[in-house]
C-alpha positions as CSV (number, residue, x, y, z in Angstrom):
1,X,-83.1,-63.3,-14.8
2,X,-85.7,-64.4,-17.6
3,X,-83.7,-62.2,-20.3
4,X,-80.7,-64.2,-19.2
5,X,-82.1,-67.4,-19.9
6,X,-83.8,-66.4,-22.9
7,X,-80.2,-65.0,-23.9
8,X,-78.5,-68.4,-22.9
9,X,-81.2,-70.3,-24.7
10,X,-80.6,-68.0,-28.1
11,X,-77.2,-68.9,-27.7
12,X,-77.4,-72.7,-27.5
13,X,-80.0,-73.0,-30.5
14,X,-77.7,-70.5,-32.8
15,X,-76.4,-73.1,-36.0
16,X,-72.6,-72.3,-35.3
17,X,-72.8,-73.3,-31.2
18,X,-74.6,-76.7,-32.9
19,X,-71.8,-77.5,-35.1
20,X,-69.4,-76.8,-32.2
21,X,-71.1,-78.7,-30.5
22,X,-72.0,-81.7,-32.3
23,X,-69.1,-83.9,-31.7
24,X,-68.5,-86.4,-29.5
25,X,-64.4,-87.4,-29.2
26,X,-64.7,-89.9,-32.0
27,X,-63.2,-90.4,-35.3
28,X,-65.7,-89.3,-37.8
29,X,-66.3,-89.7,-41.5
30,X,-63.6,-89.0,-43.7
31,X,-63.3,-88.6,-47.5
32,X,-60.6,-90.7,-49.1
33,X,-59.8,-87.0,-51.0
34,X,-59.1,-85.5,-47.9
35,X,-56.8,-88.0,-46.7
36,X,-54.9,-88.2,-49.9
37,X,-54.3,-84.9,-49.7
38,X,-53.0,-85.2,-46.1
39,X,-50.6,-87.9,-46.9
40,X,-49.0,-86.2,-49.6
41,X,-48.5,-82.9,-47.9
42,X,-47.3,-85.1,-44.6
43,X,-44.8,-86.9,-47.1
44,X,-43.4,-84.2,-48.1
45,X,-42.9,-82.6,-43.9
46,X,-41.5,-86.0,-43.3
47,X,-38.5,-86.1,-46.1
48,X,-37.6,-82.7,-44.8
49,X,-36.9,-84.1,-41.5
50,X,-34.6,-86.6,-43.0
51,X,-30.9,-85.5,-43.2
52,X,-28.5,-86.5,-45.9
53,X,-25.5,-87.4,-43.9
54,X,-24.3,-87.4,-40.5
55,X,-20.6,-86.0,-39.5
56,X,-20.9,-87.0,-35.8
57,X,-19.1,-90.3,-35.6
58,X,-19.6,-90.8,-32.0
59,X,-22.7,-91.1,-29.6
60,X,-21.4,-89.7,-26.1
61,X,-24.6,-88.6,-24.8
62,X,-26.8,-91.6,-25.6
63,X,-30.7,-90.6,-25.5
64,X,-33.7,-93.1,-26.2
65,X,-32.7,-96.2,-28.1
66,X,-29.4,-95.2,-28.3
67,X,-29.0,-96.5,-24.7
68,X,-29.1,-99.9,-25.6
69,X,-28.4,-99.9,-29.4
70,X,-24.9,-98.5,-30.7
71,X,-25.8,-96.2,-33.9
72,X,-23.0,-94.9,-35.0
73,X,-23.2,-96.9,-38.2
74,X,-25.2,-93.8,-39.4
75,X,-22.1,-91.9,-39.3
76,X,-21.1,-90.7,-42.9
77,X,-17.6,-92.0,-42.5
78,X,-19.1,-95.4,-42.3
79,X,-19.0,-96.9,-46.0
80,X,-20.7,-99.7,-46.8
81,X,-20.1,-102.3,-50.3
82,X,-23.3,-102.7,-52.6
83,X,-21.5,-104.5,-55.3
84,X,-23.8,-107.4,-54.7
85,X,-26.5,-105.2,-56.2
86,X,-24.4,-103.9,-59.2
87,X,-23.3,-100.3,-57.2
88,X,-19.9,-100.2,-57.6
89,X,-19.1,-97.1,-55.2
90,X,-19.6,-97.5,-51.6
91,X,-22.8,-96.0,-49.6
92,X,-22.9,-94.7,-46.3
93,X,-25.7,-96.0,-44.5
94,X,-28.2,-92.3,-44.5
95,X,-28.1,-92.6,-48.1
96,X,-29.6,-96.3,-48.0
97,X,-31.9,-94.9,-45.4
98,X,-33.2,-92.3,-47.8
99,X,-33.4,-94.3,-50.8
100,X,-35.8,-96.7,-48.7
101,X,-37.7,-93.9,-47.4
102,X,-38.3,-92.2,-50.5
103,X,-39.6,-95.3,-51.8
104,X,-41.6,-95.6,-49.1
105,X,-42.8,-92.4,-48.7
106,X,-44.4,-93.0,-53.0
107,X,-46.1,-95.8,-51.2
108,X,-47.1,-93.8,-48.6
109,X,-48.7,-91.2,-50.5
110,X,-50.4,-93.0,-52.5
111,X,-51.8,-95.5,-50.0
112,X,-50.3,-98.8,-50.8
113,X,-48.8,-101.2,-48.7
114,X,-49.1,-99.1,-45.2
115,X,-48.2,-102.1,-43.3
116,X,-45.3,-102.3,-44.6
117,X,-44.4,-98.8,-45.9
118,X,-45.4,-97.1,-42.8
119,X,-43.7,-98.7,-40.3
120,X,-40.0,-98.4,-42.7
121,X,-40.5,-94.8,-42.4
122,X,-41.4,-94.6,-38.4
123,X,-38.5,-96.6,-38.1
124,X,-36.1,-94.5,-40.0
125,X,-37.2,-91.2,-38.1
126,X,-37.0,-92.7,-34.5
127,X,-33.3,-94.3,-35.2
128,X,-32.1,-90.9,-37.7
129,X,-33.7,-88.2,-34.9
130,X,-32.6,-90.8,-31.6
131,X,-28.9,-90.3,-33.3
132,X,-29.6,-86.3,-33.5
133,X,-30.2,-86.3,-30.3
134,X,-27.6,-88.5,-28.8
135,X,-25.1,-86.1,-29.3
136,X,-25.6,-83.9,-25.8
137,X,-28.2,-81.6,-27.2
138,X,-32.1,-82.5,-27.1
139,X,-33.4,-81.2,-30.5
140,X,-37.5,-81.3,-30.4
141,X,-38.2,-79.7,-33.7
142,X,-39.3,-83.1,-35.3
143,X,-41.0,-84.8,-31.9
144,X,-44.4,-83.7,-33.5
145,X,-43.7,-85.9,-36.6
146,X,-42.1,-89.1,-35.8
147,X,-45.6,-89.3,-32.9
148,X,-47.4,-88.6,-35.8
149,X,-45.5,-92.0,-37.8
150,X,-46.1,-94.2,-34.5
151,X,-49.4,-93.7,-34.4
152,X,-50.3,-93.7,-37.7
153,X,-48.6,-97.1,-38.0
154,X,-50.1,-98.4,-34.5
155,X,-53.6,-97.8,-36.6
156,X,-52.2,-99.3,-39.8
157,X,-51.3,-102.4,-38.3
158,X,-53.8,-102.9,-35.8
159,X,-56.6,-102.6,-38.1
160,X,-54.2,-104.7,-40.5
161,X,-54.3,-107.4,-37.4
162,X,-57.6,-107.4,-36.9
163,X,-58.3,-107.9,-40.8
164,X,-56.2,-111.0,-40.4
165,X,-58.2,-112.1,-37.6
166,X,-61.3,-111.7,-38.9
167,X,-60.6,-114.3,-42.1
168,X,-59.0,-116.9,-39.7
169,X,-62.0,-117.0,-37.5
170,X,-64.9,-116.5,-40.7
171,X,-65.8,-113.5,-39.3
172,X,-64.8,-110.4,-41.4
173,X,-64.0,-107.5,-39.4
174,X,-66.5,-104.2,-40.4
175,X,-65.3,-100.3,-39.4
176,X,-68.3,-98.8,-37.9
177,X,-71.2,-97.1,-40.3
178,X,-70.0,-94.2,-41.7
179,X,-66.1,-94.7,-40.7
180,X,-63.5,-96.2,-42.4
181,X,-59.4,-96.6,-41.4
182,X,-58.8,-93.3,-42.8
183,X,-61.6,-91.6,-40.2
184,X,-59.0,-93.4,-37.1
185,X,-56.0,-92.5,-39.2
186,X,-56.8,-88.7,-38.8
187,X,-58.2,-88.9,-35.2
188,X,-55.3,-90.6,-34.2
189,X,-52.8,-88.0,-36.0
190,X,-54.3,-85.4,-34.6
191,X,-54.4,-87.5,-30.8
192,X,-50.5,-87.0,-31.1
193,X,-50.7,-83.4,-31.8
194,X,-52.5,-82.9,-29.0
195,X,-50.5,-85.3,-26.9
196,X,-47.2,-83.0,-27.9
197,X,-48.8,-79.6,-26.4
198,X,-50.3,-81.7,-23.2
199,X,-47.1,-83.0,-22.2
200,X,-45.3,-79.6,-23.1
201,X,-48.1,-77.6,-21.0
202,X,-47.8,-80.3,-18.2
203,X,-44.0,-80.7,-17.9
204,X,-44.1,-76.7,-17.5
205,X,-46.2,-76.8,-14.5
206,X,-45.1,-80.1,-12.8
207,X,-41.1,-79.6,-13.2
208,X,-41.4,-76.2,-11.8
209,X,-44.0,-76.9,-8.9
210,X,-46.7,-74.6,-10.1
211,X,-44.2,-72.3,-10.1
212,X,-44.1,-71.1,-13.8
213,X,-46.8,-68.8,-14.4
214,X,-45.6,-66.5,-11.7
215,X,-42.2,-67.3,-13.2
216,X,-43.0,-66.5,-16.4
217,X,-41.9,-62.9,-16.8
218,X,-38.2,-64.2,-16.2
219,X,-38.6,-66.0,-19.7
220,X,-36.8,-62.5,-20.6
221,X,-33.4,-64.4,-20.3
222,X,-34.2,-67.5,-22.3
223,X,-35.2,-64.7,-25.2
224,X,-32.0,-63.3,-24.5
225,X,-29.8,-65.9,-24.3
226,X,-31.8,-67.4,-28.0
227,X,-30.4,-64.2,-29.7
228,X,-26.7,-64.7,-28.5
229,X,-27.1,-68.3,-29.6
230,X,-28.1,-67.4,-33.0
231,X,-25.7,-64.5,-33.0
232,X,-22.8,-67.5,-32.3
233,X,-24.3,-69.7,-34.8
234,X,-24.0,-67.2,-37.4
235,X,-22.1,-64.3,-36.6
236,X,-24.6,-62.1,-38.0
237,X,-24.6,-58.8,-36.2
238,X,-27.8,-57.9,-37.5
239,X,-29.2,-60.4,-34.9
240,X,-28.2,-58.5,-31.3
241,X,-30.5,-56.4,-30.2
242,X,-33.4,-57.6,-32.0
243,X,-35.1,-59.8,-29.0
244,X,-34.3,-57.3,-26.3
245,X,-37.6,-55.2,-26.5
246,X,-39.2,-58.3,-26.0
247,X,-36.8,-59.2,-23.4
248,X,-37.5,-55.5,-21.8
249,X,-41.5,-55.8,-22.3
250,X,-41.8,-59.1,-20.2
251,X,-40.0,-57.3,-17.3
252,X,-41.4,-53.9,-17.3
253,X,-45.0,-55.3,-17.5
254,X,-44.7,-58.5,-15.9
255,X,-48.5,-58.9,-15.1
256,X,-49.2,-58.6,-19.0
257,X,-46.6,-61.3,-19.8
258,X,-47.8,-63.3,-17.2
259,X,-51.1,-63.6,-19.1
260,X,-49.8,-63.7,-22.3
261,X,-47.4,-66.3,-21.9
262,X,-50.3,-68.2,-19.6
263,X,-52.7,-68.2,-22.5
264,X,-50.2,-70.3,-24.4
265,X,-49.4,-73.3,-21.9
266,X,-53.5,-73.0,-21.3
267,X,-53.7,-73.6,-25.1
268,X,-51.1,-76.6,-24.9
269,X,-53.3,-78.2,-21.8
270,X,-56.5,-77.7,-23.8
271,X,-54.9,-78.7,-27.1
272,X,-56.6,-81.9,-26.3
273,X,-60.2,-80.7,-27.2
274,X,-58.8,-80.7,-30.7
275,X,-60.5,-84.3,-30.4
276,X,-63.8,-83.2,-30.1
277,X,-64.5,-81.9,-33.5
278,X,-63.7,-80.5,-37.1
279,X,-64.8,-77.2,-35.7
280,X,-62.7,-77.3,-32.2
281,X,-59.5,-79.3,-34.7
282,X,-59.7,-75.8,-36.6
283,X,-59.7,-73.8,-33.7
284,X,-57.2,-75.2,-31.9
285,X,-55.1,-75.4,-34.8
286,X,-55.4,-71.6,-36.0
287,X,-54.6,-70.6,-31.7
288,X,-51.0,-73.1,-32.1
289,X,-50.4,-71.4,-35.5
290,X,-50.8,-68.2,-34.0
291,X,-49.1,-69.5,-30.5
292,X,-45.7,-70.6,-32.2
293,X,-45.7,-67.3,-34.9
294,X,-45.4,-65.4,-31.6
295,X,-42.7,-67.5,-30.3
296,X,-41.4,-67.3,-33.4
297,X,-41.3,-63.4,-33.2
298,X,-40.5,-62.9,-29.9
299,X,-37.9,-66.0,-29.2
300,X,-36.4,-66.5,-32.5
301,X,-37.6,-70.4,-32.3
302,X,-38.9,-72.3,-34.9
303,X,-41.5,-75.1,-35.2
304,X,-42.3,-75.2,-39.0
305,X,-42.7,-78.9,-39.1
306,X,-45.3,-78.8,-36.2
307,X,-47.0,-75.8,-37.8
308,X,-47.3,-77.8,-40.9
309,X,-48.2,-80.8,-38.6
310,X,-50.8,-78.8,-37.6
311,X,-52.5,-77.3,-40.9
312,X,-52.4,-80.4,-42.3
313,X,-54.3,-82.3,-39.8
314,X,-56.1,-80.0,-37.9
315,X,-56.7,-76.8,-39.3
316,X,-57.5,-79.3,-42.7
317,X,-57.9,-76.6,-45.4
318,X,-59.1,-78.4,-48.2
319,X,-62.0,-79.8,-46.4
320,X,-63.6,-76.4,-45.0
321,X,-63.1,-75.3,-48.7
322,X,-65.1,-78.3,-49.9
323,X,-67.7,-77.8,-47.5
324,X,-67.6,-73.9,-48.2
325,X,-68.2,-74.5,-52.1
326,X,-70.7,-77.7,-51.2
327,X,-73.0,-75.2,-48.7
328,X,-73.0,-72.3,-51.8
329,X,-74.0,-74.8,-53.9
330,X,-76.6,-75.8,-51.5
331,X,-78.0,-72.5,-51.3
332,X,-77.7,-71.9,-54.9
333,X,-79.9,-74.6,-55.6
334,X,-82.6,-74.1,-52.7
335,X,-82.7,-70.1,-54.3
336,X,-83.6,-71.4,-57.8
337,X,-86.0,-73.8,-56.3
338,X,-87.7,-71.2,-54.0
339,X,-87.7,-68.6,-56.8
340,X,-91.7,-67.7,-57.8
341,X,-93.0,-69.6,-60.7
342,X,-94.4,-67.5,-63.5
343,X,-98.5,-67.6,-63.3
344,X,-100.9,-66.9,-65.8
């Protein structure tokens, strides 16, 4: 019992479980680097999601907004005059929407006007992906990033608010020590990450009663019925066949797939903890990278924009490479220091 504890104890005092550790689900310090580096990569995920032209002219299945708002003025066929501006040829209205947001998206980048710029490009991905999705077929491949927008522009303008405030009542708001909007701008980003996978792991469980792990071996048919919706999309041949060992694997060894497809809606239940710290971001981010490469390979479905979602903001590269080079240098230093001095 006494090795035990002395075991437990050697545990808890070893450097790496004290940087796992160490957090405390709040934002901490951020570099303005490291953010600029997120915001450019993240501009760049964003103007892939945006499409250059719509060919559905009608909204029969309205979904979100699109309930209440008619937005079929995004359909291509709709031109609209600019000749007020000097354009002599008629626009359709995506190509006004991706002029804006590409001018938004410098601004975002950069950094300038986020009140502004921010809140143009939410709204251009909820009314663009609302459309996609109004037209009887519920696409999530760009949830991930438009959650991102809103909350990145709830924290834009709030703190924006609450500057206002602060000057009309002579009392000038302060971040925290040590914090600044960028250090809520990442937390939050990665909050909807982790909201995505919690509501994905939780729907599985509550929609099918508890039902789905025991159910998860049957998953076999959704793999199957993926590669015949490729195979139609395409009419590539090369496609049948190629998900069926999968398909085979789950139900010859149902136990196995059981826990292997469990880990992953753990993971998405979990994914909150990514709040906790640098080191739990990272780790939750590399088990979602590795989470949708295997759904990837076994389902044919594809993610990429919550994969980069997720190495930009949680797996964060370029900040473990800073610190990496910052703790060599470290221990450069403290080795020349600590080297003997020549005696006479």
């Amino acid at each position: 019992m006494s090795a035990s504890i002395e075991l437990a104890r050697r545990i808890r005092s070893a450097p790496w479980v004290k940087r796992l550790c160490a957090g405390t689900f709040r934002p901490a310090p951020v570099a303005s680097w490291e953010v600029l580096i997120m915001r450019v990569l993240f501009a760049c995920v964003v103007w892939q999601t945006m499409p250059e032209n719509f060919h559905y002219a009608e909204q029969k299945y309205p979904n979100g907004i699109a309930r209440w708002y008619d937005l079929t003025w995004l359909w291509s066929g709709h031109e609209y005059s600019l000749a007020w501006m000097g354009i002599e040829n008629p626009v359709s209205a995506m190509e006004i929407i991706r002029v804006v947001v590409a001018i938004s998206l410098l601004f975002y980048a950069a950094g300038f006007l986020l009140p502004i710029s921010l809140p143009l490009i939410t709204a251009a991905s909820v009314i663009v992906r609302t459309y996609y999705n109004s037209q009887g077929s519920i696409h999530h491949g760009c949830q991930m990033v438009t959650s991102i927008l809103l909350f990145q522009s709830i924290v834009v303008l709030g703190f924006a608010g609450r500057r206002l405030y602060g000057r009309v009542v002579a009392k000038p708001f302060r971040f925290p020590e040590g914090l600044s909007i960028w250090s809520y701008f990442l937390y939050y980003s990665q909050g909807a990450i982790a909201g995505c996978y919690v509501i994905a792991g939780l729907t599985k469980i509550v929609r099918t009663g508890g039902d789905w792990f025991w159910n998860s071996p049957y998953m076999a048919l959704e793999v199957i019925k993926t590669e015949k919706q490729e195979f139609y999309s395409t009419l590539d041949h090369s496609v049948l066949g190629t998900q069926t060992v999968y398909a085979e694997w789950m139900l010859n060894y149902p136990n196995l797939a059981r826990l292997f497809l469990g880990a992953g809606v753990f993971l998405e239940l979990f994914a909150i903890m990514a709040l906790f710290s640098r080191s739990t971001a990272l780790m939750i981010g590399a088990g979602m990278i590795l989470f949708h490469r295997s759904v990837d390979i076994v389902m044919n479905l594809h993610f990429r924009f919550n994969e980069y979602a997720v190495w930009i903001f949680c797996i964060n590269l370029p900040f473990w490479a800073a610190l990496a080079m910052r703790n060599a240098r470290d221990r450069g230093l403290t080795g020349v220091t600590d080297l003997p001095r020549k005696t006479s």
